[in-house]
C-alpha atoms as one frame of an Amber mdcrd trajectory, in Angstrom:
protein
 102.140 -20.563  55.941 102.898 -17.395  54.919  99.667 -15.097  53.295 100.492
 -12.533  50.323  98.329  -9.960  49.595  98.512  -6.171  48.387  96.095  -3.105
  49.455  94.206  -0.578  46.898  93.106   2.867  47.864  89.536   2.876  46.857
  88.616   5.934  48.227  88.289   7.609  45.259  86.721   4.982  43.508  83.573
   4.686  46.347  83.178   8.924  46.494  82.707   8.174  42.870  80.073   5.521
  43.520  78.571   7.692  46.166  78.491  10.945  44.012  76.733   8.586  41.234
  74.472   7.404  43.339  73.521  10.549  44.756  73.019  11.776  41.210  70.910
   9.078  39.765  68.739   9.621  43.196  68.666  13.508  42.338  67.667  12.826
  38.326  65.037  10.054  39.755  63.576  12.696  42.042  63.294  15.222  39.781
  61.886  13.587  37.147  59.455  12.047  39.174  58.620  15.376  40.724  58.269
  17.272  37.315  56.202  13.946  35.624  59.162  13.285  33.132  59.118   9.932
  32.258  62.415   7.675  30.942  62.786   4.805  28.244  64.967   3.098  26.648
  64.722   0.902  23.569  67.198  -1.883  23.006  67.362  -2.466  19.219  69.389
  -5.049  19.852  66.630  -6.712  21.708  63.516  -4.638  20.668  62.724  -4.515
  23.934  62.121  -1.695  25.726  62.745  -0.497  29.581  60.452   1.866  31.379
  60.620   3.891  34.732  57.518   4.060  36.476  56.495   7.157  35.698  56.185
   6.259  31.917  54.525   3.138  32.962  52.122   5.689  35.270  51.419   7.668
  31.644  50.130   4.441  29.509  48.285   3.471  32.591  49.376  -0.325  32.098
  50.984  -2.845  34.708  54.698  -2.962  35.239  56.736  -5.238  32.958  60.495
  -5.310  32.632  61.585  -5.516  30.239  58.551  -4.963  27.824  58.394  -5.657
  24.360  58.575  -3.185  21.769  55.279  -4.394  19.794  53.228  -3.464  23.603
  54.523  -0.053  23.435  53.089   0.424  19.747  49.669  -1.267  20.316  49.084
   1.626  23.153  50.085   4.405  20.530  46.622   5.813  18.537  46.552   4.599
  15.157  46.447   7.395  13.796  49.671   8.762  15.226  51.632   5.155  15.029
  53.398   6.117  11.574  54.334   9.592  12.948  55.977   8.082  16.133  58.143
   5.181  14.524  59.114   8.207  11.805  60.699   9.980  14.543  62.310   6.930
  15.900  63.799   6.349  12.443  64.809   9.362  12.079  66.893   9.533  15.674
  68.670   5.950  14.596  69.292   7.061  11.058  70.691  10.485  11.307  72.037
   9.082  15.127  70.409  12.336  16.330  67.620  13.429  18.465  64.461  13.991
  17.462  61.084  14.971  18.621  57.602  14.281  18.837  53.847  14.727  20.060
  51.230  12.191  19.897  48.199  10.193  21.254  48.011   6.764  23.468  45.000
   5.099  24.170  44.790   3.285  27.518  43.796  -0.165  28.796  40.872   1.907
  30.056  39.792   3.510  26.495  40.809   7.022  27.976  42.676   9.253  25.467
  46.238  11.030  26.713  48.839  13.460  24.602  52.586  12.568  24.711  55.738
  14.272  24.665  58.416  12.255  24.049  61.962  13.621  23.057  64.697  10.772
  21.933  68.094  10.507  21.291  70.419   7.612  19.731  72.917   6.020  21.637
  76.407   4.564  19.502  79.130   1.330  20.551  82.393   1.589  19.810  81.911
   1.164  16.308  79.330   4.321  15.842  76.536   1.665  15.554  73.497   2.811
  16.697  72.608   0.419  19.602  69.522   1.684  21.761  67.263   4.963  21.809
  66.565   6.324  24.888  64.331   9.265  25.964  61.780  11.208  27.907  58.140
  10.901  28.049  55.437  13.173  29.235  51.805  13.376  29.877  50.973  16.688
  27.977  47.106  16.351  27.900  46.435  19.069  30.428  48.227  21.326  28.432
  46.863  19.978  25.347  43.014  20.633  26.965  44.526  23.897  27.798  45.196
  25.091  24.105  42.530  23.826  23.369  40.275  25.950  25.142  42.454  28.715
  24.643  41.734  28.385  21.048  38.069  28.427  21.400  38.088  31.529  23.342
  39.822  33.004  20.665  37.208  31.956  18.440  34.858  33.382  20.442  36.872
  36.587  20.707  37.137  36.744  16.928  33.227  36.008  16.494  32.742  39.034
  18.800  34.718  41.136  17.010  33.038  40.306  13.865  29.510  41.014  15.484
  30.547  43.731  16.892  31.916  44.819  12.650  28.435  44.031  11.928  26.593
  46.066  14.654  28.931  49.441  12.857  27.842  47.962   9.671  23.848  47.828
  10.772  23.729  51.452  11.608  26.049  52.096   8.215  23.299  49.987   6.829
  20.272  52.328   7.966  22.279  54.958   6.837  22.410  53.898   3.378  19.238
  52.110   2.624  17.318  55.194   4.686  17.810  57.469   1.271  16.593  55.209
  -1.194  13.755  54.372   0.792  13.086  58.278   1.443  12.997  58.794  -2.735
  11.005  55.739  -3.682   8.151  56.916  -0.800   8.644  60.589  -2.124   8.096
  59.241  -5.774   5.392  56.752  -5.115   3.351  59.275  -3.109   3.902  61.693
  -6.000   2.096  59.144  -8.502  -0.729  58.736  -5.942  -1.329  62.671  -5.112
  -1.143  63.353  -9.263  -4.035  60.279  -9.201  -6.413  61.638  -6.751  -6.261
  64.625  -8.005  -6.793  64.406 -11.959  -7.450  61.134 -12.235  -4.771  59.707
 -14.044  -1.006  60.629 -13.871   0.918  61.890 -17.312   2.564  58.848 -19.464
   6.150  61.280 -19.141   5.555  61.359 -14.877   4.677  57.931 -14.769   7.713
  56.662 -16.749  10.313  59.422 -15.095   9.042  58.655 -11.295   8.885  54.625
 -12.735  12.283  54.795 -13.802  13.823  56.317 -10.758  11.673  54.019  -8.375
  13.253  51.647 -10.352  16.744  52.560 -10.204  16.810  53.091  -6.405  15.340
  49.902  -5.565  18.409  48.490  -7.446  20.749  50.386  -5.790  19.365  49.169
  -2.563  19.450  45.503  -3.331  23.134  46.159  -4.496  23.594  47.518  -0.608
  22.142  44.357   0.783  23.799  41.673  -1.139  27.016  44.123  -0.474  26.214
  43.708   2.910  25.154  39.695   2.646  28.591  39.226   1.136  30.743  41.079
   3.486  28.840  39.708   7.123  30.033  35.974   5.798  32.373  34.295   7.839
  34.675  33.489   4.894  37.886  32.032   6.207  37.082  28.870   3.970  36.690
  30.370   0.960  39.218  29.532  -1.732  41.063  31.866  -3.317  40.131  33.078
  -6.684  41.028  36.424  -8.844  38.915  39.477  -8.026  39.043  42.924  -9.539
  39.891  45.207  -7.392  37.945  47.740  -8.320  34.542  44.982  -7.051  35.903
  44.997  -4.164  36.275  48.713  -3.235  32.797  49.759  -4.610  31.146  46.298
  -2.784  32.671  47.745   0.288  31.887  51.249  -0.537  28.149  49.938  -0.983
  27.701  49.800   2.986  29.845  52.808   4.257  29.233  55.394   1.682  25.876
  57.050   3.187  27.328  56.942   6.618  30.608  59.924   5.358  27.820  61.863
   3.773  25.347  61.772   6.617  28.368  62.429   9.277  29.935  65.105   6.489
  33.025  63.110   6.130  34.483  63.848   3.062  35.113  60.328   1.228  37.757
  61.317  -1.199  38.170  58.424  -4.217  40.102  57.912  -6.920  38.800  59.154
 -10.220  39.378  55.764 -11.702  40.151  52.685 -10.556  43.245  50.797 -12.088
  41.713  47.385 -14.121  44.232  45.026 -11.354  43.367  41.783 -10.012  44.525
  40.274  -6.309  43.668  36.316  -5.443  41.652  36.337  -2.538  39.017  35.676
  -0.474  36.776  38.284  -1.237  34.741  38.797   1.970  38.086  38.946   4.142
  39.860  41.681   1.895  36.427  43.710   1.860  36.207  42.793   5.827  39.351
  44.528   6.145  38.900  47.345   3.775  35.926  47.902   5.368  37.512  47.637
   8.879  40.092  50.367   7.498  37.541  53.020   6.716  35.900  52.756   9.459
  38.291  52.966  11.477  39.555  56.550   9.627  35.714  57.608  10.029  36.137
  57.044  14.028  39.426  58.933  13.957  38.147  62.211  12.598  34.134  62.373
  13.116  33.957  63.970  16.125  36.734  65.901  15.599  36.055  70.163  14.607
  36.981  71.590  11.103  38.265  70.013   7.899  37.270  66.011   8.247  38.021
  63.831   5.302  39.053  60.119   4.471  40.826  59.445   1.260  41.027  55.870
  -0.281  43.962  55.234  -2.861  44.542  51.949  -5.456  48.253  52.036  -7.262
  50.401  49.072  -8.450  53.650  48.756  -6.685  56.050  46.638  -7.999  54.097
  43.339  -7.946  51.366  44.226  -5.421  48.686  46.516  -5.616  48.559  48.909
  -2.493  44.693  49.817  -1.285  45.552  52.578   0.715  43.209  54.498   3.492
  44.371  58.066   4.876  42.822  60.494   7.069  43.047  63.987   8.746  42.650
  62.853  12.493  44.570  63.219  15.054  46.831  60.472  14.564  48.191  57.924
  16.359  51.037  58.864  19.191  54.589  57.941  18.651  54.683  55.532  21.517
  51.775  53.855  20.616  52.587  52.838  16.983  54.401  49.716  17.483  51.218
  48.062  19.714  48.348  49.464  16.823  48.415  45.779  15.231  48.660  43.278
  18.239  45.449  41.655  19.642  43.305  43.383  22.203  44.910  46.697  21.789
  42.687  49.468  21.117  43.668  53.776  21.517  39.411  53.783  21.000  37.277
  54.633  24.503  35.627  51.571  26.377  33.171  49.895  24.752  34.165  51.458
  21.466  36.799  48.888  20.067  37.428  45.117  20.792  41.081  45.598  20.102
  41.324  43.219  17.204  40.009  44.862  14.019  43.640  45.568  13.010  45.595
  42.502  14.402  42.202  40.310  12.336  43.021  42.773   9.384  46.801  41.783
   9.567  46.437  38.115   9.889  44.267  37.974   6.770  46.472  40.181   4.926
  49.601  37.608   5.815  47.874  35.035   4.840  46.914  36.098   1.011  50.612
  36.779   0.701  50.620  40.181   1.403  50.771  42.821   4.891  49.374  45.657
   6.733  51.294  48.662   6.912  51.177  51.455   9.098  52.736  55.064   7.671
  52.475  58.460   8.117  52.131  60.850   5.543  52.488  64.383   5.955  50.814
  64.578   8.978  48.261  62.427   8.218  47.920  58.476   9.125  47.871  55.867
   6.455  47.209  52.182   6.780  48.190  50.156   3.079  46.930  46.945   2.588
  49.310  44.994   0.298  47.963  41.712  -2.018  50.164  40.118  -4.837  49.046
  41.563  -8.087  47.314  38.755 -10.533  49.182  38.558 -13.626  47.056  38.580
 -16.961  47.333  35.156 -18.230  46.298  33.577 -14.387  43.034  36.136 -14.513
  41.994  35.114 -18.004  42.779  31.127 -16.932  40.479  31.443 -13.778
């Protein structure tokens, strides 16, 4: 009996196995360790293949493999059509793709999901399964959340705090009127008591002037009214511009003269439109003057603020300058981002310019900070309405 054989170095072959092994223990590990789930969806089979920490995410009991009609039952409703579009799209463009969404659990509880998914081809460039990662992102999710509503509490503040400035410019303004209509009325009485009757040419000069200030100070409080709205839901709609800078003018004005600021305007107001949402663009105008009345009213000497309206190009350029100090050099680039302020404690939230800029963005147009001679200038930019929208609307 004689026994043939032959012998095969497999050496190689088992360090391969070894180093595989290792490396699937590794990716196990890690994923485990950093909550990153892994699936894989047969189309062949429409069946799909879990590891436990995706079956740990859905909070349901183990089953392999598991249909792919179980997997869609635990997806929300609501996201379902969003999830199997970014499945589609992975097999048809035999990419990867990406998505968020939300599962509901056996349990009723509520999670957020991560998943990112890639095709996989045979030999013929078929697309055969989709595998990919999952992970529970609802921490994160709670996180933003919250994150979000701090802002919004944030912005709130700095809007009460707008309105606090815009209380004493208020006083300011509406302190006047009130000072002529007493002056007047106790004029009328006085003239009374004393002959008896008041002349027909007093009565209708001191009438007429009571008259005219208690108009101009229901102007100021339906200015005000307008401008302390919230407004971020407001739809857009063409506005003169020149309503929007005498509105705004309504609840500052008294506060330059009583401070003597010089408020320089333009003699006449170009007859130019801007879509907007009134209250934000007079929010930040108004944030824009008084802002230049900060920089230079404590400040010795020569103190002025000068508002500008000009057409450039296809925009129309409100522009506010004034005589302060300035703003340093290293400082500029940091004037527009959120929370930062060059105003003492207490004295500025730090978001009156980065609020003004993200309103101005979002009607199409920007904030821009120059200098000019000397002086700083912030320009608020809005796309100019043409005629024929203005007269449509």
């Amino acid at each position: 009996v004689r026994l043939v054989g032959t012998g095969v170095d497999i050496t190689e072959r088992k360090q391969a196995e070894e180093n595989l092994r290792s490396l699937t223990e590794r990716l196990s590990l890690a994923t485990r360790t950093s909550s990153i789930g892994i699936w894989d969806w047969d189309l062949r089979t429409n069946q799909v293949v879990w590891d436990d920490t995706v079956f740990a995410i859905f909070g349901i009991p183990k089953v392999v493999p598991m249909a792919y009609e179980e997997f869609a039952r635990s997806v929300h409703p609501e996201d379902l059509a969003k999830v199997e579009a970014s499945l589609q799209k992975a097999v048809d463009g035999k990419t990867q793709d990406f998505v968020e969404f939300r599962i509901i659990r056996p349990d009723g509880s509520v999670r957020h999901v991560s998943s990112a998914q890639g095709a996989v081809l045979d030999e013929q460039g078929n697309v055969v399964r989709v595998v990919g990662t999952g992970v529970d992102i609802t921490e994160r999710k709670r996180m933003e959340e919250q994150i979000e509503a701090s802002k919004a509490q944030l912005v709130a503040s700095a809007r009460l705090s707008a309105l606090g400035m815009m209380a004493g410019n208020i006083a300011h303004e509406i302190n006047n009127p009130v000072g002529i209509i007493h002056a007047l009325a106790s004029d009328l009485m006085d003239t009374v008591k004393e002959d008896g009757a008041s002349p027909p040419r007093m009565v209708e000069r001191n009438s007429s002037r009571i008259r005219e200030t208690a108009e101009r100070i229901a102007k100021i409080i339906k200015s005000m009214r307008q401008i302390s709205r919230e407004g971020a839901s407001d739809k857009l709609h063409p506005t003169r511009v020149g309503k929007l800078v005498e509105e705004t003018l309504e609840v500052c004005r008294e506060r330059f003269r009583a401070h003597a600021v010089k408020l320089l305007l333009p003699k006449e107001i170009p007859e130019l439109s801007v879509s907007c949402r009134e209250v934000q663009i007079a929010q930040v105008l108004l944030n824009l003057l008084q802002n230049a009345f900060d920089a230079v009213a404590d400040q010795p000497g020569e103190r002025w603020v000068r508002l500008d309206v000009v057409l450039s190009n296809d925009s129309v350029v409100i522009s506010v300058t004034d005589n302060g100090p300035g703003i340093p050099p290293e400082l500029r680039p940091r004037i527009m981002e959120p929370f930062f302020t060059t105003k003492p404690v207490g004295q500025g939230t730090g978001l009156g310019l980065s609020l003004s800029k993200n309103i101005a963005e979002e009607h199409g147009g920007k904030l821009e900070y120059t200098e000019v001679q000397g002086h700083t200038r912030f320009s608020l930019f809005l796309p100019l309405v043409k005629e024929a929208e203005t007269a449509w609307t």
